[in-house]
N, C-alpha and C positions, 0 to 999 in steps of 0.2 A: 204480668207485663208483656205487653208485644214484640215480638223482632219485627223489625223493618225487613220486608224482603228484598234481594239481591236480585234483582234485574239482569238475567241471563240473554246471552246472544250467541249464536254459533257464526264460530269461521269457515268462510266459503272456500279455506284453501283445505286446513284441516279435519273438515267437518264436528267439531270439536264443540259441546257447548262453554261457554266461560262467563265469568259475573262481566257485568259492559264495561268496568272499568279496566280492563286487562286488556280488552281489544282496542286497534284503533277504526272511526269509518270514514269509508271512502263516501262521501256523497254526490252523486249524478245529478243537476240539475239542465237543463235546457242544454244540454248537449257540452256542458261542462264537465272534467271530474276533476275530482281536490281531494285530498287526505283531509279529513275534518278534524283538528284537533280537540275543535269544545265539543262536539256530539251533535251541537243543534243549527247547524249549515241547512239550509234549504232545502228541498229535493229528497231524492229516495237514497236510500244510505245500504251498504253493505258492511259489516265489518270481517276484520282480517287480523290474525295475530302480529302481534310487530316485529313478525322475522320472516327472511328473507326467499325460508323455505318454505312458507304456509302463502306469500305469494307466487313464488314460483308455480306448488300448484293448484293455484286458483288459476293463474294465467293457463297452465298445461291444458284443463278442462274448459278455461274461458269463461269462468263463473261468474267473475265483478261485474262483463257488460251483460251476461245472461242477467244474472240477479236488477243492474242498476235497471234492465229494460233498454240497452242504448249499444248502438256499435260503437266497438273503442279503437282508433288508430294504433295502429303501434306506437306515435309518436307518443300519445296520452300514456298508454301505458309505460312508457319507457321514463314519462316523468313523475308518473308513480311511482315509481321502483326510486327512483332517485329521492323522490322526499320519505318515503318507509327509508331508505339508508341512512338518512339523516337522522330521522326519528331515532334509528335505530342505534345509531353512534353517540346520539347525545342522553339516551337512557341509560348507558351501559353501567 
């Protein structure tokens, strides 16, 4: 009998690889970003552990808008940080 393989992804804050269901991603498109909850948003996607320190540093390094291809305001990222919080509050 076969296993199904686990579709791994690494976090751009903790370099970390993990199965994709444990991270969340953030997807870039047309000079958008969004936390993607279902996986399949539009656009180029990074993912990120769902806490607050494996953002922190991806921000420190600047990894999401390296990775997404896109420069990111502070405002964008400041409202990523706020929907990861939520995510993060209501997983707990």
């Amino acid at each position: 009998m076969k296993t199904k393989k686990i579709p791994m992804r690494r976090c751009v804050g903790c370099m970390e690889s993990k199965p994709k269901t444990q991270l969340l991603r953030i997807a870039g498109y047309e000079g958008h970003v969004s936390v993607d909850l279902t996986g399949k948003a539009k656009g180029r996607g990074v993912y990120l552990c769902p806490d607050t320190q494996c953002f922190e540093k991806a921000q420190k390094r600047r990894a999401i808008g390296r990775n997404l291809e896109m420069e990111l305001s502070s405002e964008q990222l400041e409202s990523l940080f706020e929907e990861l919080k939520k995510y993060e509050e209501k997983n707990r």
